[in-house]
C-alpha positions as CSV (number, residue, x, y, z in Angstrom):
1,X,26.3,41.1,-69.7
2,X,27.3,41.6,-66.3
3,X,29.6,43.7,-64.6
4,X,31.3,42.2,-61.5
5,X,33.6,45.0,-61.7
6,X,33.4,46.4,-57.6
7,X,33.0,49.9,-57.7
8,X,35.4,51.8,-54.9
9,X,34.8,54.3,-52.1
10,X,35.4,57.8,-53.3
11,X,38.2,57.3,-50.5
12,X,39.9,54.3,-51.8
13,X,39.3,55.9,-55.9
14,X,41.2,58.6,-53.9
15,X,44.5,56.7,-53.2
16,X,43.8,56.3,-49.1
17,X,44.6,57.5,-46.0
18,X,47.9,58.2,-46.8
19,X,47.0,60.7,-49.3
20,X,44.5,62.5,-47.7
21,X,46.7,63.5,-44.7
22,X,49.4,64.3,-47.4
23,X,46.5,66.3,-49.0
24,X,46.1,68.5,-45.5
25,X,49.8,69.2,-44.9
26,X,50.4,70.8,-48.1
27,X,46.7,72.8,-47.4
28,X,47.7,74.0,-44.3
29,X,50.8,75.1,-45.2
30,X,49.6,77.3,-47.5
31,X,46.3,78.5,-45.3
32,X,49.2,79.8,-43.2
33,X,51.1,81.9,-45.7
34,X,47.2,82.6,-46.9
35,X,46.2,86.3,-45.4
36,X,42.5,86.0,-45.7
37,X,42.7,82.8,-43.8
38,X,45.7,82.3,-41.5
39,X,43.9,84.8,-39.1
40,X,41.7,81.7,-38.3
41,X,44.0,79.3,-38.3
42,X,47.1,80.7,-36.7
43,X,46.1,78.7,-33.6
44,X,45.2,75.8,-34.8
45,X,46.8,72.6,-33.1
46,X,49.7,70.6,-34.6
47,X,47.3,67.9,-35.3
48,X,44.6,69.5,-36.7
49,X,45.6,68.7,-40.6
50,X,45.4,64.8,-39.8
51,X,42.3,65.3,-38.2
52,X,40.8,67.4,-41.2
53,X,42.3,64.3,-43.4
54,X,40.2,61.7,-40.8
55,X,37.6,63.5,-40.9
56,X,37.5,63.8,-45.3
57,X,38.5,59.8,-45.6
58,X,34.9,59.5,-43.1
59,X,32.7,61.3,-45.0
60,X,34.1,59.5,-48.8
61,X,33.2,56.2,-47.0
62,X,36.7,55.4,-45.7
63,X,37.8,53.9,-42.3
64,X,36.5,55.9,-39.4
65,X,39.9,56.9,-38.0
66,X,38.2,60.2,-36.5
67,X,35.3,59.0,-35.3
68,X,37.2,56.1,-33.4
69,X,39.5,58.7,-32.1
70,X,36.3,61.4,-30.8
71,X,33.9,58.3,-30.6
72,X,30.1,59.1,-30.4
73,X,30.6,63.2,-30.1
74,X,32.7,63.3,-33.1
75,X,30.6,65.0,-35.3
76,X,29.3,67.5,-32.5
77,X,33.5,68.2,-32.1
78,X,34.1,69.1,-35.9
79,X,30.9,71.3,-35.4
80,X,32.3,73.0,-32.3
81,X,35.7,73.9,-34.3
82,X,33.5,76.2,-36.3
83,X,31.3,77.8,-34.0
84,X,31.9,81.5,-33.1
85,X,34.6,81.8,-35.9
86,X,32.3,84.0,-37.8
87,X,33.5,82.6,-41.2
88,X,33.4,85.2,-44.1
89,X,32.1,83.8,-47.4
90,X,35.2,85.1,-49.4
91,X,37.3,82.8,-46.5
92,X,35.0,79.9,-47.4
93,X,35.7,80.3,-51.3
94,X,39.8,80.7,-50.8
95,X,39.7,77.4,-48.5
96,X,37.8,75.4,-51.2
97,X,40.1,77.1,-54.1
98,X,43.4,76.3,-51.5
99,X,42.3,73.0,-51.1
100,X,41.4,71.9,-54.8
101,X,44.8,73.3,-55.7
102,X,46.5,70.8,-53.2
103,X,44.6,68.0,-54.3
104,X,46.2,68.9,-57.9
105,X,49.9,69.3,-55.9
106,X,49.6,66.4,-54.4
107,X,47.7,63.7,-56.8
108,X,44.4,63.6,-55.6
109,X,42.4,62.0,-59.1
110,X,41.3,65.2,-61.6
111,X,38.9,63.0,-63.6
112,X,35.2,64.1,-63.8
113,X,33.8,61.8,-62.1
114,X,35.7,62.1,-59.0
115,X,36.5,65.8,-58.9
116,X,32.8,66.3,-59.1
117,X,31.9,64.4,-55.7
118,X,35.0,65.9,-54.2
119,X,33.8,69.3,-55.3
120,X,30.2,68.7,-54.3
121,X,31.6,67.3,-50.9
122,X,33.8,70.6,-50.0
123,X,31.2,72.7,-50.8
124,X,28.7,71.4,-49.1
125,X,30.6,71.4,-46.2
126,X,32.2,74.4,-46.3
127,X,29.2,76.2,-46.5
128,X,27.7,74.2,-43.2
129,X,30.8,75.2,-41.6
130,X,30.0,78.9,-42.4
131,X,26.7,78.6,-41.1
132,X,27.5,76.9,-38.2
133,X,30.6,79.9,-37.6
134,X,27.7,82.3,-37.0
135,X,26.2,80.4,-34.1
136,X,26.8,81.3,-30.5
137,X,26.4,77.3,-29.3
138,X,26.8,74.3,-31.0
139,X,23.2,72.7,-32.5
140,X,24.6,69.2,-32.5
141,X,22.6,66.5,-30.5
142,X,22.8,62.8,-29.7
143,X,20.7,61.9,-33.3
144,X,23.0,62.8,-35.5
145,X,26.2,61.7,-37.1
146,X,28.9,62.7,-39.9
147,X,27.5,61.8,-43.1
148,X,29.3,59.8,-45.9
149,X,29.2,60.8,-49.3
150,X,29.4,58.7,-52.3
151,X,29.1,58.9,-56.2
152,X,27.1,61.1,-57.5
153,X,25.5,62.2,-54.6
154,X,23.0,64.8,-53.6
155,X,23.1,66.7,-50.5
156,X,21.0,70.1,-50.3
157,X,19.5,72.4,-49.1
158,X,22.0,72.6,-46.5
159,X,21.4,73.3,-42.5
160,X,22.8,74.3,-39.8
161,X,23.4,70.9,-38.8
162,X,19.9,69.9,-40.0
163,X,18.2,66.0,-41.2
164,X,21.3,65.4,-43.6
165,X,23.5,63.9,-40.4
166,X,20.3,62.6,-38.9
167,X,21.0,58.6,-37.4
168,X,19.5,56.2,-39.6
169,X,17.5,54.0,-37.4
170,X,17.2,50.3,-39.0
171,X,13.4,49.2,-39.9
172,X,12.1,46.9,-37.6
């Protein structure tokens, strides 16, 4: 028997746009009552929440709001936000735990399935962000691009920037 049943984006499963951006307001306001972490935030711009949102609905297959806004140096841009910050690993862990405790505040889907490619996602990338916060210049370069994450996907080892964002040229 045959399933015709579509299977949806980790994005859309998620609830949309709408609840990603909801998602980063509550975070933020709690990275800046957050003493281990509002010391690298307390300058962040007003819209830096709704781009972290854009930048999450990209990489779970949504639209590609933050790419269209940065265009083809939006990955090297997100890179650049972390370089020089000289991110601590116990700052890494408290964003990830901040963050999973908005998504429960605000509705983000707690099943197993979905929590475990949200997880795996923030992880990832929280720990290329910490590598990349030790850097002096930003490794980005024309070949690659932000990745997308599905279901049940597999992203390691990790890299500085490294093969995992590398363009996927079409076979001829």
């Amino acid at each position: 028997m045959k399933n015709d049943k579509k299977i949806p984006t980790p994005y859309a499963y998620a609830g949309g746009v709408e609840k990603f951006e909801r998602l980063t307001e509550v975070f933020y306001e709690k990275v800046l009552k957050d003493e281990l972490l509002e010391p690298l935030f307390r300058n962040m711009a007003a819209e830096h929440a709704k781009h972290v949102a854009h930048f999450m609905v990209k990489v779970l297959m949504g639209p590609p709001f933050y790419s269209e806004e940065f265009g083809e140096d939006s990955l090297k841009r997100m890179v650049c936000k972390h370089i020089g910050k000289y991110i601590r690993e116990e700052q890494r862990k408290r964003w990830v735990d901040l963050l999973l405790q908005s998504a429960d505040e605000t509705g983000i889907p707690d099943d197993p399935e979905f929590r475990s490619t949200f997880v795996a996602h923030l992880e990832w990338g929280s720990r290329v962000a910490l590598i990349n916060s030790q850097l002096a210049s930003n490794p980005t370069t024309g070949e690659e691009q932000i990745p997308q994450w599905g279901w049940g996907e597999v992203k390691g080892p990790y890299e500085i920037v490294g093969s995992l964002f590398q363009k996927k040229h079409k076979e001829e």
